[in-house]
C-alpha positions in Angstrom: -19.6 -62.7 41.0 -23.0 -63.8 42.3 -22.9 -66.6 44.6 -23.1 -70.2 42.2 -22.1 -68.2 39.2 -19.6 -69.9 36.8 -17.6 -68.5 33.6 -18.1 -70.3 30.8 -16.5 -68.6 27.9 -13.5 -66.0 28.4 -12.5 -64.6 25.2 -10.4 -61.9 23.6 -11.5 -59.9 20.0 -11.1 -62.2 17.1 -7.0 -61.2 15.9 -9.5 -59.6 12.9 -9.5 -56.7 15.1 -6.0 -55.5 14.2 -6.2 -56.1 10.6 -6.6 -52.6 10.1 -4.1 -51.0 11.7 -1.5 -54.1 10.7 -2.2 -53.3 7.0 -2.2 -49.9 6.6 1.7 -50.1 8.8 2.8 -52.8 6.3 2.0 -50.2 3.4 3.2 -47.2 4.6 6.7 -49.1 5.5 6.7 -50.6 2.2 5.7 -47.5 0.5 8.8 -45.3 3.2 11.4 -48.3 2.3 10.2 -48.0 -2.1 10.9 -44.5 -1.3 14.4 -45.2 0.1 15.5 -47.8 -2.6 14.5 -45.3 -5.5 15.3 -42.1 -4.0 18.7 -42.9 -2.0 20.4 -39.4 -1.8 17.2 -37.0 -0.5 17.2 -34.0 2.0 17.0 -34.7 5.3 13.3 -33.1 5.5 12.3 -35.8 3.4 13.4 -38.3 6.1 11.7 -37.1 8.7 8.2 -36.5 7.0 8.7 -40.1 5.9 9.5 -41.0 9.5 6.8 -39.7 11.1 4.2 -41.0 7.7 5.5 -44.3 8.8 5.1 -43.3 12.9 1.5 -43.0 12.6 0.0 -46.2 11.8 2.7 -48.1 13.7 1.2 -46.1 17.1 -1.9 -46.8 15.3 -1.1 -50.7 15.7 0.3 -50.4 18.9 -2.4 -48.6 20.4 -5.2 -50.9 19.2 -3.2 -54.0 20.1 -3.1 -53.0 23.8 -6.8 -52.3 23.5 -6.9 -55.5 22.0 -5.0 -57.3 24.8 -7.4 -55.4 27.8 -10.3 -56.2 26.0 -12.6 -59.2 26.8 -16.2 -60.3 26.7 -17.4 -63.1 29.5 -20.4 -65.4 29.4 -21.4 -66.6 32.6 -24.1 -69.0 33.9 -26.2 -65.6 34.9 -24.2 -63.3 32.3 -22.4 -61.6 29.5 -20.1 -59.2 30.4 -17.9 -57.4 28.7 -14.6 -55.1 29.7 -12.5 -52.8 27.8 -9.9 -50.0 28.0 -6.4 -49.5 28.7 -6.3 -46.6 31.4 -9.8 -46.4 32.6 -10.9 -49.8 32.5 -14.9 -50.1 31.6 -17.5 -52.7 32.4 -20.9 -53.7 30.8 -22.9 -56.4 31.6 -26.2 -57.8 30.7 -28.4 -60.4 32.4 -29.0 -63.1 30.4 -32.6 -63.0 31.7 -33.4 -60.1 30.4 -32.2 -61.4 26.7 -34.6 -61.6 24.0 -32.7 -63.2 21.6 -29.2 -63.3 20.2 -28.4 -63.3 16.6 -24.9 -63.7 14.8 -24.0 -61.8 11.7 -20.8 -62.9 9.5 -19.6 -62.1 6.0 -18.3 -65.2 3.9 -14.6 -63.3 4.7 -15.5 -63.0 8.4 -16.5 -66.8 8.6 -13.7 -68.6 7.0 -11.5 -67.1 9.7 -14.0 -67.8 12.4 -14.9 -64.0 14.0 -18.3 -61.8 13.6 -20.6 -60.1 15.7 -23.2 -60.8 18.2 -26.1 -59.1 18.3 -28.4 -59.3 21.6 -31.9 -58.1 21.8 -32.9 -56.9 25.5 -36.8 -57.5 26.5 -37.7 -53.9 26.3 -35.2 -51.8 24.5 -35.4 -51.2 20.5 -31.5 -50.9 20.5 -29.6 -54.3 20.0 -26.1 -54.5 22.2 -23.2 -55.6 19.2 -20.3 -57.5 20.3 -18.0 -56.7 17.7 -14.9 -59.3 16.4 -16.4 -62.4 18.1 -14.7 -65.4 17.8 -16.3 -68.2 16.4 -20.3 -66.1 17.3 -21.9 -69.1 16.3 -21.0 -71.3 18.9 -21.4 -68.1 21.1 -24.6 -68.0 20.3 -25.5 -71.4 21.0 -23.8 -71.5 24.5 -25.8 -67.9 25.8 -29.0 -69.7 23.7 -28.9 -72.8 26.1 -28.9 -70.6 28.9 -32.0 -68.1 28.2 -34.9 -68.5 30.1 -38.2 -69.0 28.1 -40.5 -65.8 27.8 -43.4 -65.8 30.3 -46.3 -67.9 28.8 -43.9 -69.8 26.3 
């Protein structure tokens, strides 16, 4: 940390970032357990492909909710940094003087539950940096907002 910095936002994904995998396991049980109640007396080959149908998006889930729990993005008073990864941790950060702007985008889904993504625009670069499953990015916004420094000759 530089020397006066302070955090001011520490946040984890938006729980919209499991949906995925969490539906897809619901299914695929429901569709394995359907199977069981119709089809009670079936070969034992049967059981395990059903098995590992329903293994598969259950690692699925499992996987992406420890990503999920590793993951985090940090605004700072100099800032934004953000940290993923489960076995080889990885660290991005961006000066929030060298911000152009920051922009939210949100589907009418995405902002009754309160997540969407932030998308920052570095002085210089053509590419904009996404932060994807944001919770609440408007507010987000308006915190890293407050903090940008003016473009020479504003």
């Amino acid at each position: 940390m530089v020397v006066g910095e302070e955090i001011l936002v520490d946040i984890k994904p938006h729980w919209m970032y499991l949906i995925g995998p969490l539906v897809t396991s619901v299914v695929v049980i429901g569709v394995a357990v359907g199977f069981e109640i119709a089809f009670p007396h079936t070969p034992v080959g049967w059981h395990r492909v059903e098995a590992i149908t329903a293994f598969v998006p259950c690692a699925w889930l499992v996987i992406r909710f420890i990503r999920w729990r590793m993951a985090g993005l940090v605004v700072t008073s100099f800032r934004i940094v953000e940290r993923h990864g489960v076995f080889w941790s990885s660290t991005s950060e961006i000066w929030l003087s060298s911000i152009e702007a920051v922009d939210t985008v949100q589907s009418v889904f995405r902002r009754m539950v309160g997540t969407g993504e932030l998308e920052v625009t570095i002085y210089g670069e053509d590419d904009l940096q996404v932060f994807g499953d944001v919770r609440k990015p408007a507010i987000l916004q308006r915190i890293i907002a407050r903090r940008l420094t003016p473009p020479p000759g504003y």
